[in-house]
C-alpha positions in Angstrom: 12.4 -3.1 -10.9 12.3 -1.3 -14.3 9.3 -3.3 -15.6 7.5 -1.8 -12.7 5.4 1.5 -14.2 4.9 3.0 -10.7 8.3 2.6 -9.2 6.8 0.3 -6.4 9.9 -1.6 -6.3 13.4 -0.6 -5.1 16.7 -1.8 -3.6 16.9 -2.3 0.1 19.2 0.1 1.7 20.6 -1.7 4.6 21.2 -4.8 6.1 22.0 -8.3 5.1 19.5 -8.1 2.0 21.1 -4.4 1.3 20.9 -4.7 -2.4 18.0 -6.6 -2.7 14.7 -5.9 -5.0 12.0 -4.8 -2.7 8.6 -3.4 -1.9 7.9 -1.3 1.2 4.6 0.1 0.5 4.9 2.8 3.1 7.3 4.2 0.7 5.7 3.5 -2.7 2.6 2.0 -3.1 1.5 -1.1 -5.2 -1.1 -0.2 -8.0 -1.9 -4.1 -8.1 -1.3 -3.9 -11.9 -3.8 -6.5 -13.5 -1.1 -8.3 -15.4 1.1 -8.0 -12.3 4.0 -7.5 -14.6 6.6 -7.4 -11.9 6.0 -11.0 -11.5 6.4 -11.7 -15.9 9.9 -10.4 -15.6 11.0 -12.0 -12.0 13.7 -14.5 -13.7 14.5 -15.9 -10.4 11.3 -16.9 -9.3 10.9 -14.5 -6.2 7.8 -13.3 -7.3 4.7 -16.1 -7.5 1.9 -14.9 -9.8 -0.6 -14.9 -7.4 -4.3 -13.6 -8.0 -4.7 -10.2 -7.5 -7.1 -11.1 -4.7 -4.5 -13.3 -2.8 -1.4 -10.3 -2.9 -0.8 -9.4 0.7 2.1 -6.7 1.6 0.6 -5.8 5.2 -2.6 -3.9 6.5 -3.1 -0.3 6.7 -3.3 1.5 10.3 -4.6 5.2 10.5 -3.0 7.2 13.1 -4.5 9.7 15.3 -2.9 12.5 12.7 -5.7 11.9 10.2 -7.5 15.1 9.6 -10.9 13.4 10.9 -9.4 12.9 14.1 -8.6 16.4 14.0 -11.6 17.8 13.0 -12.2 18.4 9.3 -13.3 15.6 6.6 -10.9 14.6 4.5 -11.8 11.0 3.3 -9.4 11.4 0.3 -8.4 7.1 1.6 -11.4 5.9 0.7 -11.6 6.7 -3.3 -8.0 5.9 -3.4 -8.4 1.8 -2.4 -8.8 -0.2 -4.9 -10.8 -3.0 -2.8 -12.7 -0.8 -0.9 -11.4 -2.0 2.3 -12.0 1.4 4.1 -15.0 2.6 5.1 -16.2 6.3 6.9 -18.5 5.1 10.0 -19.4 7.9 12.4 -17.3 10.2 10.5 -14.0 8.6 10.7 -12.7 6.4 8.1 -11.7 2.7 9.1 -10.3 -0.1 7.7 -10.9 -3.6 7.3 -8.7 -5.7 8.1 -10.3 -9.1 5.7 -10.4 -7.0 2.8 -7.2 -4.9 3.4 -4.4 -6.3 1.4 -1.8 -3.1 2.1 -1.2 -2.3 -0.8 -0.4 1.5 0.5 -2.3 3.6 -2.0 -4.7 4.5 0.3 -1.4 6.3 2.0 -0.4 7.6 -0.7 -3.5 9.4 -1.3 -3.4 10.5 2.3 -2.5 14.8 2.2 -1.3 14.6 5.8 2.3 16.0 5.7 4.0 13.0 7.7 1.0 10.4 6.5 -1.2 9.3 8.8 -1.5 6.0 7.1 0.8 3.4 8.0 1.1 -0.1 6.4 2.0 -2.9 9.2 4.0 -5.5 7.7 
């Protein structure tokens, strides 16, 4: 959890795995570092060092909250993905789900008050 240098990865709360090491990118995201090193200092082999093309948390959902659906552009998702997995089509922004890994920084980027991103895990 320390090693981390965006705080990605914190102790679940509640529960049987209360405690535990986590990631819940709809409450920090992932940065996808490129020398992952959450995975170098994972002594316990929890963490697999997977390519950065293989790392899956979920996939992104945008609610009917975005400001497009409301009326003004916003698109402030789209620079924020690092795999380019959302796109603006007609005006509202959309995401792909093969491309999509969920790593959450396209919520985090999002300036709706309650998000209007959510990452399905």
């Amino acid at each position: 959890m320390a090693l981390c240098p965006h705080g990605a990865i914190g102790l679940v709360a509640s529960g049987p795995a209360r405690g535990t090491p986590a990631m819940n990118t709809n409450q920090a995201p992932c940065h996808l570092c490129a020398d992952l090193p959450c995975v170098a200092a994972c002594d316990t082999g929890a963490l697999l060092p997977l390519g950065l093309d293989t790392v899956f948390f979920g996939l992104a959902r945008i609610e009917s909250t975005c400001f497009v659906h409301l009326g003004p552009e916003c698109g402030a998702c789209v620079p924020a993905c690092p795999l380019s997995a959302i796109r603006v089509m007609e005006s509202v922004p959309q995401i792909d789900p093969d491309t999509c890994n969920g790593c959450g920084l396209c919520r985090a980027a999002c300036p709706v008050f309650s998000k209007a991103i959510v990452i399905d895990t």
